[in-house]
C-alpha positions in Angstrom: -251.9 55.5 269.2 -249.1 57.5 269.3 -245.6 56.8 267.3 -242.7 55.9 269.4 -239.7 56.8 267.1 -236.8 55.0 268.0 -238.0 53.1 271.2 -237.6 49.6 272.0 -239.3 47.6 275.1 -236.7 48.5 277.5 -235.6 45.2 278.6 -234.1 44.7 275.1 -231.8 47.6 275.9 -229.7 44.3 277.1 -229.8 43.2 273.9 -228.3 46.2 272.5 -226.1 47.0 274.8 -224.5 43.5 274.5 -224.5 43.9 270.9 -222.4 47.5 271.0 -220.0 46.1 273.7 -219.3 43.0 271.5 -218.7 44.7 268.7 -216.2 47.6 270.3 -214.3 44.5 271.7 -213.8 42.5 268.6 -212.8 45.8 267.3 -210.7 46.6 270.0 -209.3 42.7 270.0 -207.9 43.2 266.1 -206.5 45.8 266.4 -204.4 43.9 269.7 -203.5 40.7 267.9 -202.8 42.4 264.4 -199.8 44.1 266.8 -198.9 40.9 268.5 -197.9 39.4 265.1 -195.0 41.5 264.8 -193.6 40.0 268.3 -191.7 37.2 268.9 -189.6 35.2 270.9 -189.3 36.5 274.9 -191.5 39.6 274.5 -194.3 37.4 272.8 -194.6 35.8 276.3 -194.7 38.9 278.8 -197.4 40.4 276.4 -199.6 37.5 277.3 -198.8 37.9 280.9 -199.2 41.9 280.4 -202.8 41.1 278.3 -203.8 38.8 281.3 -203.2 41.8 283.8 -205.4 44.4 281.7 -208.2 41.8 281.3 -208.3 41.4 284.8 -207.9 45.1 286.0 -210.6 46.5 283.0 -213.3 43.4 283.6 -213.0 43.4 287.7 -212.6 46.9 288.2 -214.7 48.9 285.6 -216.6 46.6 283.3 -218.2 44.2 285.4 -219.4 47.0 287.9 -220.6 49.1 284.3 -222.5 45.6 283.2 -224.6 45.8 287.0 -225.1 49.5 287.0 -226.4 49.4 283.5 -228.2 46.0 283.5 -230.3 47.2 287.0 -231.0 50.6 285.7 -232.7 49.2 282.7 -234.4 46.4 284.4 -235.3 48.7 287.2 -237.3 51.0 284.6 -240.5 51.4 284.5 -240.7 52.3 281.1 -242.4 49.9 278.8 -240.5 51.3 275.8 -237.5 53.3 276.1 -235.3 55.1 273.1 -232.7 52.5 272.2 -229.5 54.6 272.9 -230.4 54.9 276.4 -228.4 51.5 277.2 -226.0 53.7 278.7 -226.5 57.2 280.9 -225.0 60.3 279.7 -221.6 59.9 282.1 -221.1 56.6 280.4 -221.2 58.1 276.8 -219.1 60.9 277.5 -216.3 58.4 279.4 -216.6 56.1 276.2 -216.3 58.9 273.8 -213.1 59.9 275.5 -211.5 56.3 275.8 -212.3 56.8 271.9 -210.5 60.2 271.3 -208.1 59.1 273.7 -207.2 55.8 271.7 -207.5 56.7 268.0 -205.2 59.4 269.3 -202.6 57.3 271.0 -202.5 54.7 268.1 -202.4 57.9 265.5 -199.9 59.7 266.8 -197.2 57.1 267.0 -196.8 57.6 270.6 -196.4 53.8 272.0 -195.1 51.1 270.3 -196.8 48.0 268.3 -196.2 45.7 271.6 -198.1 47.8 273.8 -200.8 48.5 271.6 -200.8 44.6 271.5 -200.9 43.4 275.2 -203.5 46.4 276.4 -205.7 46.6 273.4 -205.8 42.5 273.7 -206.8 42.8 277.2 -209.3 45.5 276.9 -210.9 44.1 274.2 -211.5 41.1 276.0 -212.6 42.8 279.0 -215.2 44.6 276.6 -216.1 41.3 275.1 -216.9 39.6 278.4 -219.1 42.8 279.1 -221.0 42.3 276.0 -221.7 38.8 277.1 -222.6 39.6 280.4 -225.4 41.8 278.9 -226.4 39.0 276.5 -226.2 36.6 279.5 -228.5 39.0 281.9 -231.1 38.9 278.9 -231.6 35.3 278.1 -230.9 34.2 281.8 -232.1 36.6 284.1 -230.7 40.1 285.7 -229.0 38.7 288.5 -226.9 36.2 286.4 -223.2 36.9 287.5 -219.7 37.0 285.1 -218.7 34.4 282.5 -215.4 34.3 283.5 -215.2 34.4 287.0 -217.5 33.0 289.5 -219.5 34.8 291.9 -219.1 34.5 295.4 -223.2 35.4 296.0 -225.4 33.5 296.1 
């Protein structure tokens, strides 16, 4: 029989995928609420409203979409093992590696100040979060199981 280096059975790319999403928004979530302690008053408020917006704009327009392109791809395969990084497609990894040069860079250079960094890496994080879950959800429940957070208007 012949090795299969670094494969998986390709369903369990859910698993991993939640796992990776998870983790970048619990990430991404620190760093959010380490900023929001150095608000107060008013502006602690509007950044909840603000964090609130992103969640909603980054989970309905990108991430859940992401979660069912990714989740039927890999279910879809006919693959009995697949290598385990291929939970995402190549456009995916490049887009993630940007929003990752493009952060680190934003928070490094000094650019914005502590209360954005706050409400929109809050929000984001959540959004990622959610994802994560969604892909933990489609694994132990099935691959048509719809968002956490909001519910689906299919049936």
């Amino acid at each position: 029989m012949k090795r299969q280096w670094f494969k998986v059975p390709t369903r369990h790319l859910l698993l991993i995928a939640g796992a990776v999403w998870c983790i970048a928004g619990i990430n991404i979530i620190n760093l959010g609420v380490t900023s929001y302690f150095k608000e107060a008053g008013w502006l602690f408020w509007i950044l909840i409203i603000a964090t609130t917006v992103i969640f909603t704009l980054f989970h309905v327009l990108i991430f859940s979409k992401m979660v069912s392109k990714h989740s039927d791809r890999i279910i879809e395969s006919t693959e009995e093992h697949t290598h385990f990084w291929k939970f995402f497609d190549k456009r995916s990894y490049i887009i993630m590696a940007c929003m990752m040069t493009g952060g680190i860079g934003l928070r490094a250079s000094g650019l914005v100040p502590d209360w954005f960094i706050a409400f929109f890496y809050t929000g984001l994080g959540a959004a990622l979060l959610v994802a994560g879950v969604s892909f933990f959800l489609r694994y132990f429940r099935g691959s048509k199981t719809h968002c956490p957070v909001m519910p689906s208007s299919k049936s």
